[in-house]
Each structure stands twice: as structure tokens, then as C-alpha cells.
Backbone bond lengths (Angstrom), bond angles and torsions (degrees), N, CA, C in turn:
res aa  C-N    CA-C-N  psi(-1)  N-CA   C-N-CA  omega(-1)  CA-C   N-CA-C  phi
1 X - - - 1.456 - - 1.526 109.44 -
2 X 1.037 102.89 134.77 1.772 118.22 -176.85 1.446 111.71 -96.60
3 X 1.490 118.81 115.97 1.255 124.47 153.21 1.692 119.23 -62.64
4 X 1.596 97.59 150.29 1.586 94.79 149.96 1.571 103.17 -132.30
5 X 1.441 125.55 175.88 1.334 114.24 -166.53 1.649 83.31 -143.36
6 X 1.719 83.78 155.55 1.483 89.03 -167.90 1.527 105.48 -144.09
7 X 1.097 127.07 138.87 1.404 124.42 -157.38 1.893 86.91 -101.55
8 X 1.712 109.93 128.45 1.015 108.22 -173.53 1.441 126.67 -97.65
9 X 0.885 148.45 126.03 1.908 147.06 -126.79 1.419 108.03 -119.46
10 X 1.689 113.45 -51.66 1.365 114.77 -175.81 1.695 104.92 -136.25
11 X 1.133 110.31 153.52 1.776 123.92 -170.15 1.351 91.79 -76.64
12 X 1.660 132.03 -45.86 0.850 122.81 -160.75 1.426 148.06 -79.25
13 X 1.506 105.60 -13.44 1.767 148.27 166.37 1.572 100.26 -57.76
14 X 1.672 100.56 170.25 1.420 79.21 -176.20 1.183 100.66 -111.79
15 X 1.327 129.45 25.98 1.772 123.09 153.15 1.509 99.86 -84.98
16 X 1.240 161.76 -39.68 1.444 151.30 166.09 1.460 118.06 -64.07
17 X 1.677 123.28 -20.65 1.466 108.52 171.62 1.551 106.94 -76.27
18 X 1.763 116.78 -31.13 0.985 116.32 -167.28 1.673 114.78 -66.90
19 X 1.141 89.98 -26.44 1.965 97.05 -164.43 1.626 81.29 -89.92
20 X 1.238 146.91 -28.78 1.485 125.82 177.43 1.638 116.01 -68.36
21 X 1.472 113.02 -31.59 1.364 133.09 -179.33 1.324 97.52 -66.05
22 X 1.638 132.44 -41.99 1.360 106.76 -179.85 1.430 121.36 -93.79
23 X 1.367 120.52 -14.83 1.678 150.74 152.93 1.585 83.11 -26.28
24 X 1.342 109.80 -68.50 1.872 109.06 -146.07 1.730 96.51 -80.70
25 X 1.220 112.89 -35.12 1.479 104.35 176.00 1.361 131.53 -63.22
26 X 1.377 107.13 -33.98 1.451 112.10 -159.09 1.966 104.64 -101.43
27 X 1.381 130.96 1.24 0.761 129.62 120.67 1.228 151.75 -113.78
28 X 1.523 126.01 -174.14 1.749 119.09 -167.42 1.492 87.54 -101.08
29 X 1.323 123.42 165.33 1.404 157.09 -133.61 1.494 77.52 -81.64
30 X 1.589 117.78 -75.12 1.358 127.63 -175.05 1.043 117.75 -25.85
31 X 1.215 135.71 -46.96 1.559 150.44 -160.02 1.620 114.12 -116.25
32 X 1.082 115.25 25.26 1.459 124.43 160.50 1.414 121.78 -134.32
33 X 1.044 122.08 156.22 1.267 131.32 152.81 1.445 135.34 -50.27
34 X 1.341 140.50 86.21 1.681 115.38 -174.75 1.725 115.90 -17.19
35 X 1.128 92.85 142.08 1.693 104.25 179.24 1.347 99.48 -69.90
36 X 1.408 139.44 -32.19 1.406 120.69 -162.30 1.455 106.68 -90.90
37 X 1.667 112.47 -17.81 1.718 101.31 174.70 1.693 93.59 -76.44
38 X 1.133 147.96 -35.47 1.431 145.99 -171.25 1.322 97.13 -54.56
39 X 1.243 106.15 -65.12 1.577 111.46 174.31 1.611 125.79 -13.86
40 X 1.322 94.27 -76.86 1.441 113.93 -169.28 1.783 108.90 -98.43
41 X 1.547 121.35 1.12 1.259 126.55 125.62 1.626 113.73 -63.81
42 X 1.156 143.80 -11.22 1.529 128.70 165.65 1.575 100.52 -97.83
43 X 0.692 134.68 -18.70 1.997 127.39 -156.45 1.459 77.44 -100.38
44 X 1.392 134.39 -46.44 2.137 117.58 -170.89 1.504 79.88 -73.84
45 X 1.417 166.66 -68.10 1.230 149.72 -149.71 1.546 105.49 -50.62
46 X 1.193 122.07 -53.12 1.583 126.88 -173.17 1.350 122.80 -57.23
47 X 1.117 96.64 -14.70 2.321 129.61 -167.68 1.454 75.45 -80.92
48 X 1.864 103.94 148.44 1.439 118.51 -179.45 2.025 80.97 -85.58
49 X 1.063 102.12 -37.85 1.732 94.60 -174.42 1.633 126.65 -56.65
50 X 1.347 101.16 -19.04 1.600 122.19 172.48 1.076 113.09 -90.51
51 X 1.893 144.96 14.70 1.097 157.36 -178.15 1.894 95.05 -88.58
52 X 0.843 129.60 113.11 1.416 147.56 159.18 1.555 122.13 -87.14
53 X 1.299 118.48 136.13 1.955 131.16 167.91 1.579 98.76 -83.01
54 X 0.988 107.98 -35.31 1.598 97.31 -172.00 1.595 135.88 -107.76
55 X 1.385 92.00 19.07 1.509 124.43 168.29 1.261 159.59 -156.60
56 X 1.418 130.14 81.44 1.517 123.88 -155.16 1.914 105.82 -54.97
57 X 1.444 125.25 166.28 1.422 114.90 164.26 1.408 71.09 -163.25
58 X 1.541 94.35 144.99 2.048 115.92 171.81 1.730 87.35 -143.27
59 X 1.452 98.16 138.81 1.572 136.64 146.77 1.463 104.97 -87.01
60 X 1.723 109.57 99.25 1.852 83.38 179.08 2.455 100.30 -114.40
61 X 1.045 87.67 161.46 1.286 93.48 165.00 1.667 124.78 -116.78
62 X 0.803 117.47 118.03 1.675 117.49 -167.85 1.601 99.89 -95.99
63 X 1.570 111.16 113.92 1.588 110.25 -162.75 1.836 96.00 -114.74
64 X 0.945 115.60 116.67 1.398 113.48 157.76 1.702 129.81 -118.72
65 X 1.494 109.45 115.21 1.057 133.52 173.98 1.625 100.28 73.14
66 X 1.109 108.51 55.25 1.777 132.30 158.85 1.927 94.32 89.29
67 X 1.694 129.29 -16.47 1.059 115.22 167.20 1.254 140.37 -65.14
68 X 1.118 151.18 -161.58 1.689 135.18 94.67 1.141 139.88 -113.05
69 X 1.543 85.31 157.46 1.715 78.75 -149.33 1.680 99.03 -113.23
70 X 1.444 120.34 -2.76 1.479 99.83 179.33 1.583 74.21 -159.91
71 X 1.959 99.63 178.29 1.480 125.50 179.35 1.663 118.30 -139.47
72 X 1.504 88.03 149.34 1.699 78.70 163.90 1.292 118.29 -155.87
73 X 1.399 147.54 155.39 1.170 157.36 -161.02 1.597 113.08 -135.18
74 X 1.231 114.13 88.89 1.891 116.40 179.24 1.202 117.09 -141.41
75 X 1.114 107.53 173.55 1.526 116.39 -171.24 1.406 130.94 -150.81
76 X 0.700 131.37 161.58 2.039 121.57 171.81 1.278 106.09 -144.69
77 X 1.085 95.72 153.68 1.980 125.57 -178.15 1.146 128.99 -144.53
78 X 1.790 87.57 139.57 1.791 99.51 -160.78 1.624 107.55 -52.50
79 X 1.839 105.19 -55.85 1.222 134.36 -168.24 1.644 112.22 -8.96
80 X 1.778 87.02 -53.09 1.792 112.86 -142.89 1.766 91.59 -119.64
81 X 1.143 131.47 6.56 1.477 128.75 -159.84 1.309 116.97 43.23
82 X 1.476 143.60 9.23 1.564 141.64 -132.98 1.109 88.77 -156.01
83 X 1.775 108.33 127.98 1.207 136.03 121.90 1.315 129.92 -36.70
84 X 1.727 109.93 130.04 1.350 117.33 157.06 1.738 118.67 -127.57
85 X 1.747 95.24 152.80 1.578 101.59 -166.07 1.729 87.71 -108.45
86 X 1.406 101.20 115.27 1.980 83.88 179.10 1.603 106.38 -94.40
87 X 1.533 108.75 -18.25 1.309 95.93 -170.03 2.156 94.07 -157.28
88 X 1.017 109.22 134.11 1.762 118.00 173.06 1.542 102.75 -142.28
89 X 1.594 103.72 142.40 0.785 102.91 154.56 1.243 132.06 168.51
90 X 1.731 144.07 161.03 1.350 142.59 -159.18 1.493 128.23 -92.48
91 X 1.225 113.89 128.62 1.331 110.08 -166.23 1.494 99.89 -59.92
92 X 1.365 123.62 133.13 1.736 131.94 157.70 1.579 96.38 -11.51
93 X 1.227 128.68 -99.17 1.652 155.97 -136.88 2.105 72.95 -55.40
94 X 1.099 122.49 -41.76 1.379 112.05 -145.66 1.327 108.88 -107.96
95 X 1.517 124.71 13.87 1.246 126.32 168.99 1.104 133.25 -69.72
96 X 1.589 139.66 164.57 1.436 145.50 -155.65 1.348 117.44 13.36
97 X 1.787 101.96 62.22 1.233 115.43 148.06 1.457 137.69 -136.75
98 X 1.354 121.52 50.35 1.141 163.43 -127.41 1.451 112.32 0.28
99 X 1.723 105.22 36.52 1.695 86.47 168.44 1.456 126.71 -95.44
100 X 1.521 111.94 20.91 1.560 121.84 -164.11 1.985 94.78 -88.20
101 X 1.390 118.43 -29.18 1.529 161.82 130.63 1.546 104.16 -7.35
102 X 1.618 107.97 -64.33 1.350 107.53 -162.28 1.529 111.32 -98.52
103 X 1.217 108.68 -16.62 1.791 128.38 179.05 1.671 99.93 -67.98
104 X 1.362 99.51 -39.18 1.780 101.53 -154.23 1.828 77.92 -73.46
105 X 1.234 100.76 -68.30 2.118 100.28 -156.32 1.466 108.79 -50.47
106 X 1.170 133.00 -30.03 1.404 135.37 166.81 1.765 115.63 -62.41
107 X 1.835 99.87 -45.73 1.510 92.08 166.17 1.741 123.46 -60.55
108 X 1.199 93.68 -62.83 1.377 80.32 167.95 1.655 143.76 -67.65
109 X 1.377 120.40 4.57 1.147 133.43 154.11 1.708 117.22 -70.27
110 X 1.335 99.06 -39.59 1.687 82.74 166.64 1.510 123.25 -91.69
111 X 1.223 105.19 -9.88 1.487 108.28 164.54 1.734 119.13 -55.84
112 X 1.125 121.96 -51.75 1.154 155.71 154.76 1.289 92.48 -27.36
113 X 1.704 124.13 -84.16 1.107 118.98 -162.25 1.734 113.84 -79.02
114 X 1.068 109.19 -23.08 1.915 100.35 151.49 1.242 137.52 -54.50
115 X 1.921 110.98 -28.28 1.205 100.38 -165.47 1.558 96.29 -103.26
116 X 1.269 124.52 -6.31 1.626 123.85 167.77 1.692 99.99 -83.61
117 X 1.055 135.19 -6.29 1.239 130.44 159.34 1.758 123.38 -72.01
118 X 1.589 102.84 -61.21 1.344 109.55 158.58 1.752 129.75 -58.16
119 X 1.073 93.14 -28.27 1.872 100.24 -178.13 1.246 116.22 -85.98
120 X 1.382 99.49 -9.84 1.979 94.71 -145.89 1.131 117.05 30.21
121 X 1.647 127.24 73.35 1.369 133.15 -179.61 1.401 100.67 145.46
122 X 1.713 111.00 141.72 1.286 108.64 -166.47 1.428 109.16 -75.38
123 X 1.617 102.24 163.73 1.532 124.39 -170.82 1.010 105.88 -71.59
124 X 1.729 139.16 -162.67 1.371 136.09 -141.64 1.498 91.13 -153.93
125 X 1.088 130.13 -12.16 1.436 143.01 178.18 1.540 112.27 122.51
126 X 1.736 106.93 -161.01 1.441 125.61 -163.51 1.362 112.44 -136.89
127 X 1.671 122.74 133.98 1.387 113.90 -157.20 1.710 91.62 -154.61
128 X 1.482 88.37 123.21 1.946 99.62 176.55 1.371 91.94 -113.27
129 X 1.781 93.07 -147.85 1.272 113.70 -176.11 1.493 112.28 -152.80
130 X 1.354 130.16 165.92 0.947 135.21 -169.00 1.220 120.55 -172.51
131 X 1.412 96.12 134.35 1.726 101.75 -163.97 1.694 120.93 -50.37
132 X 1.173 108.53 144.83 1.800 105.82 -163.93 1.890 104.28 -78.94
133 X 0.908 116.99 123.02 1.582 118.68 179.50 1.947 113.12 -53.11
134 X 1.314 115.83 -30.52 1.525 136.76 -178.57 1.118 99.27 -57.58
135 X 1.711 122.83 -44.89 1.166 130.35 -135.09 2.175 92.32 -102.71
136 X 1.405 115.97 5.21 1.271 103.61 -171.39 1.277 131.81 -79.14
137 X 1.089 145.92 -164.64 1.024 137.53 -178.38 1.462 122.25 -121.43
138 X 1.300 104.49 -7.87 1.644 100.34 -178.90 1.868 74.34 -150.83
139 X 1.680 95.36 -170.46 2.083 118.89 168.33 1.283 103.93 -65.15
140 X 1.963 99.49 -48.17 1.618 92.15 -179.87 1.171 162.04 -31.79
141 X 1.611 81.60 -61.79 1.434 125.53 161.01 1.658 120.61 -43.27
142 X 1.531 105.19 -73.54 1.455 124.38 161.97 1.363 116.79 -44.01
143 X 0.991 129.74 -6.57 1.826 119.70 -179.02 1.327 89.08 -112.25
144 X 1.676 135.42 -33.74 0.988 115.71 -160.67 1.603 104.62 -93.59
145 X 1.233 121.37 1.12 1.558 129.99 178.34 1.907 97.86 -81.57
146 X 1.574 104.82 -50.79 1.181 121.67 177.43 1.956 104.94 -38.83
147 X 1.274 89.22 -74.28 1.553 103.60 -164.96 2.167 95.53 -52.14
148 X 1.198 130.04 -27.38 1.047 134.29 164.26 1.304 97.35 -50.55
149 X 1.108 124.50 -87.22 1.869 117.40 -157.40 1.818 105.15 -63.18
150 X 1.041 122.20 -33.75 1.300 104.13 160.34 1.829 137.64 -52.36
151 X 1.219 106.03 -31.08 1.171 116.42 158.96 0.869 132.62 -54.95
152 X 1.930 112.94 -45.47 1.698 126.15 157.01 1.867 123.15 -55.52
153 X 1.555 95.23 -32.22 1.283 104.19 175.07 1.611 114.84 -63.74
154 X 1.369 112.13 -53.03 1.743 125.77 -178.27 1.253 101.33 -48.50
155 X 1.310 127.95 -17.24 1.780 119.05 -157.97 1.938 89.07 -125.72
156 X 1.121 129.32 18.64 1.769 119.35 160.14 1.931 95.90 103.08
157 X 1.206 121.57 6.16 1.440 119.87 -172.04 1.838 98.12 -89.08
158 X 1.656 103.00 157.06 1.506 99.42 -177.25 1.600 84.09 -152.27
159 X 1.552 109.46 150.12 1.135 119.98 -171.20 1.871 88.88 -94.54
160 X 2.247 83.39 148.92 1.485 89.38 -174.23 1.491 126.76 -86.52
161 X 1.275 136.73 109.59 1.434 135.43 -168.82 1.846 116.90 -43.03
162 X 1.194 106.43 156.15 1.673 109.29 -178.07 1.384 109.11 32.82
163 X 0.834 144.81 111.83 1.629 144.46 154.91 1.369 116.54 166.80
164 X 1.868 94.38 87.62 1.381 99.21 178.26 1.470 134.28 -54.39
165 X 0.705 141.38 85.74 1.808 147.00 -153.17 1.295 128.08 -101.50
166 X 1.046 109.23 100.43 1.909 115.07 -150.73 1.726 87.97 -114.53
167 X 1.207 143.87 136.61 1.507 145.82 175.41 1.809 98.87 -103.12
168 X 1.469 100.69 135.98 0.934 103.43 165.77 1.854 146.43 -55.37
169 X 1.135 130.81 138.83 1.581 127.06 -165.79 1.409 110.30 -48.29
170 X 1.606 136.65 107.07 1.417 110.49 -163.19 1.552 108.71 -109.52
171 X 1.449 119.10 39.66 1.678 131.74 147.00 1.382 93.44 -152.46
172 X 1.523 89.30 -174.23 1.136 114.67 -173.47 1.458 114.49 -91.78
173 X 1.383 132.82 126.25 1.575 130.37 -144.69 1.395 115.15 73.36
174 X 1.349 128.30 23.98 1.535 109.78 -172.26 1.376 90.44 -121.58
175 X 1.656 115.85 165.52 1.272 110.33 161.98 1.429 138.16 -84.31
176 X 1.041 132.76 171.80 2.038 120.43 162.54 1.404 87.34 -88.52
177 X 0.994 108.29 149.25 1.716 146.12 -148.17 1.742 106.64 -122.49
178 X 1.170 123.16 107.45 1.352 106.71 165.61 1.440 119.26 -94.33
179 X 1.231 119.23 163.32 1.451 126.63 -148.63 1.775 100.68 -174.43
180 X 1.689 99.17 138.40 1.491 117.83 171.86 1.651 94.96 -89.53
181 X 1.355 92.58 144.49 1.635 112.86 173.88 1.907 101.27 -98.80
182 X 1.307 96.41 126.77 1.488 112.11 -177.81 2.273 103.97 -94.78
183 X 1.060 105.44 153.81 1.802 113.52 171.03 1.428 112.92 -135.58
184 X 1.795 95.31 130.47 1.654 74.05 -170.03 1.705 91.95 -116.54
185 X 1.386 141.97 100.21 1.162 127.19 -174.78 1.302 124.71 -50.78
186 X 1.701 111.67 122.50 1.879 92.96 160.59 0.916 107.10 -121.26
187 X 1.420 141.42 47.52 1.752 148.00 143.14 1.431 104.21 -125.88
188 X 1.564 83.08 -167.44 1.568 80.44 165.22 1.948 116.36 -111.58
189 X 1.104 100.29 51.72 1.405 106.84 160.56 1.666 130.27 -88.02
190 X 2.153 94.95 123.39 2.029 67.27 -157.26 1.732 90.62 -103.13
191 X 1.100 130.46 -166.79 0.969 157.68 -113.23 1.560 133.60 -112.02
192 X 1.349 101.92 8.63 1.203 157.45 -144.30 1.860 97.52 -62.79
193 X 1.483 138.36 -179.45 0.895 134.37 155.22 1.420 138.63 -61.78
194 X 1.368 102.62 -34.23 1.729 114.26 160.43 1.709 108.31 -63.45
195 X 1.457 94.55 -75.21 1.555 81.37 -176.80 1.430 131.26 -48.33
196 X 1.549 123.49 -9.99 1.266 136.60 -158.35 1.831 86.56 -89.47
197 X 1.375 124.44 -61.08 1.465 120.45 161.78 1.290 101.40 -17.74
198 X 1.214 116.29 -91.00 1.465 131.87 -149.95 1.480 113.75 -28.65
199 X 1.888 106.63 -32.38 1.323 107.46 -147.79 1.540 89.55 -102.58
200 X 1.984 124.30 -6.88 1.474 117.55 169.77 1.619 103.48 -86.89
201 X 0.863 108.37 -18.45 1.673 112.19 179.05 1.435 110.29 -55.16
202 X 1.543 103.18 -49.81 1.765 119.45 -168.69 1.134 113.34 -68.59
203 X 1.319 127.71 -56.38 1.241 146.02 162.17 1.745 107.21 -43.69
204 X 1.208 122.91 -91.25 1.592 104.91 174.68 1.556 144.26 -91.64
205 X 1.072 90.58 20.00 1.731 110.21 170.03 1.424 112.83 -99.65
206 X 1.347 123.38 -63.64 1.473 132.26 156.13 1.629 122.00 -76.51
207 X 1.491 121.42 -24.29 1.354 118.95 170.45 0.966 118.70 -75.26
208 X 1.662 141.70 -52.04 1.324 157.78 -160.99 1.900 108.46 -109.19
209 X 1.478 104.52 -32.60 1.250 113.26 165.19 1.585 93.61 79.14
210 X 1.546 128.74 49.28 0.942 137.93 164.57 1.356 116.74 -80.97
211 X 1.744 128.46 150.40 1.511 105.93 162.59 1.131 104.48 -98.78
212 X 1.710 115.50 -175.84 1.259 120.60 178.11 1.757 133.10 -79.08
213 X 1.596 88.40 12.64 1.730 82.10 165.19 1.548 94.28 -109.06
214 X 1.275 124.11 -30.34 1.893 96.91 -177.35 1.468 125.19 -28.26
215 X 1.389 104.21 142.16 1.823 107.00 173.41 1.103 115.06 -63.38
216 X 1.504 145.07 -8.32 1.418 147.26 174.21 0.941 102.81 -84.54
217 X 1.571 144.60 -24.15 1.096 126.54 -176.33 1.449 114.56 -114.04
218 X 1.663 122.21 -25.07 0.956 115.78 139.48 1.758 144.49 -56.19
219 X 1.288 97.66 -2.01 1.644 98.65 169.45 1.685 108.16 -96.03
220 X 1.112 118.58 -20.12 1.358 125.69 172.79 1.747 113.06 -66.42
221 X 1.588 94.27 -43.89 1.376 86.92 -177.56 1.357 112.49 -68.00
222 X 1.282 118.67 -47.99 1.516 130.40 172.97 1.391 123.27 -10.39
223 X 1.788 86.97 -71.75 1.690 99.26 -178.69 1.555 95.11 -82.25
224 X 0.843 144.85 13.60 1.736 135.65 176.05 2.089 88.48 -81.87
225 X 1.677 95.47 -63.56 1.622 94.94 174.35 1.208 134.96 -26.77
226 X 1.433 115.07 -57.26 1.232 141.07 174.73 1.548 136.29 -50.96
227 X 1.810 91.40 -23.77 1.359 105.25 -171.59 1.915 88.68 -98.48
228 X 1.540 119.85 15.62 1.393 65.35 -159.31 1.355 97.46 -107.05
């Protein structure tokens, strides 16, 4: 089955309600963003004034055979050479059929081709996150977090060493969330302690839009120190 991908413009069409409908389904409250800051984080992207040098960001919709069937939200930066995936994912009705597979290699192909746009020179790779298996709540749970990073693994992803990584609470009543940081190389840069920065920087400096004195991001660095 063939994707096409579609860069999504307005919430209100019915390629943007659809990709919000699976946005809101496919994660828990905790682990998303309110839909209305997403929202109106896409409408300042569409603004010629919201056009940035030092950062690609795509809303994409992955439509197959006039539906859609999955979403994604990423970005790349000059700053850090690195891609981030903040959010992917498969519509319910359309799961385990390897298009979760075809979303990822296309995402990261334009990542790739953003950050050799911004750099003039290729990027350094792509780095999400993923829920920690330790952290589950039942066997269930844990195999199915498990069988998650294996999936990242099958496609060139490697989980990131030492770096305790807790995400900040993103409402009010919610919790901070801990989470393994995933790397997906697209050079040959390996993995090293510098680059290992780079990839907590991306994630909550440009992911969460933290600065560098917050305690979330200073506890990351901490134990990043510690490990090394």
C-alpha cells in the first residue's frame, strides 16, 4: 500500500480534522500536547511571519486511497544538525500493516533533506522518544512499550545511553512523563557524549521549548554527566 503525504495547512478542512482525530486518539492526555496549542502552533507556521532560517517543522498527513490513515509532527534544526519526531502515528482501523514502516522512512527522508538545506551539509540524524518499558504499569503494557522500541530498532534507531529524561507536565494536572530517548543515525556520526548532548538539547530545548536553566533539562544534563 502506497502512501502519499500531505503537508497539512488548516485544522479546519477535512485533511486537518482528520489528522487531529488521530493526534487525539493515538495518544493519552499525558503525552500530548493540548490540541488547541497544536492548533494555533500550525496557523503561526502558515503566517509568512512564522517562516524561520533556523528551522524546518511539517504537520504531515499520510492519506491512503483518499483516507488517512496516520500523522506526524517533526522538525529539524540548523542549531543541533538533528531531527526531531514529537509525535507519529497510525490510525486504529489501520494498524499492523506496515505503514507505521513507511511514515517513519519518508519522515526521516525529509528530515534529512531539511537539515542539508539548513546546514548546507548533511544532518547528524533523528531522535524521539519513547515510552520507558520499566516505567509500565502492568506485563501488558511493558511488552507493548517493548515491542515499540523494537520497531524503532528494525528501522536503524538505537536507544540513547545514560540520560535520565523526564518531559515536562504539558497541562495543568498532568504529570512529567518519563521517557527513553531513541537515535536514528543518518551519517556516520556515532553516538558519542557530545553528540548524545545534542540529541537532549533537541528534544527539550527545541522539542518542549525549554531553556537551559529549567530543572527538566538540567536533570538530563546531570545524569548525561554522570554517565560519562
Amino acid at each position: 500500500m502506497s502512501l502519499e503525504f500531505c503537508e497539512v495547512s488548516s485544522p479546519d478542512d477535512a485533511l486537518g480534522r482528520a489528522f487531529f482525530e488521530i493526534y487525539e486518539e493515538a495518544f493519552p492526555v499525558e503525552e500530548r500536547d493540548p490540541t488547541g496549542k497544536m492548533v494555533a502552533w500550525l496557523r503561526q507556521l502558515r503566517l509568512p511571519a512564522g517562516l524561520r532560517s533556523d528551522r524546518c517543522v511539517h504537520f504531515w498527513a499520510a492519506v491512503l486511497q483518499g483516507s488517512v490513515a496516520g500523522m506526524a509532527i517533526f522538525s529539524a534544526h540548523r542549531d543541533t544538525r538533528l531531527g526531531f519526531i514529537a509525535y507519529m502515528a497510525v490510525a486504529a482501523e489501520m494498524r499492523s500493516q506496515g505503514l507505521g514502516s513507511q511514515i517513519l522512512c519518508e519522515v526521516v527522508a525529509q528530515i534529512k533533506a531539511d537539515l542539508l538545506q539548513l546546514c548546507d551539509a548533511p544532518g547528524l540524524g533523528v531522535c524521539l522518544e519513547v515510552e520507558c518499558p520499566g516505567e509500565a504499569g502492568d506485563e501488558a503494557e511493558r511488552r507493548r512499550r517493548e515491542r515499540r522500541i523494537m520497531f524503532y530498532q528494525r528501522m536503524g534507531a538505537q536507544v540513547v545511553p545514560g540520560v535520565d529524561f523526564v518531559a515536562p507536565p504539558l497541562g495543568d494536572g498532568l504529570p512529567a512523563v518519563p521517557y527513553d530517548l531513541m537515535f536514528i543515525p543518518t551519517g556516520e556520526a556515532a553516538l558519542d557524549p557530545a553528540l548524545t548532548r545534542l540529541v537532549v538539547d533537541t528534544a527539550l530545548l527545541h522539542g518542549y521549548g525549554l531553556s537551559r536553566e529549567d530543572p527538566y533539562y538540567l536533570s538530563a544534563i546531570r545524569s548525561l554527566q554522570a554517565s560519562e
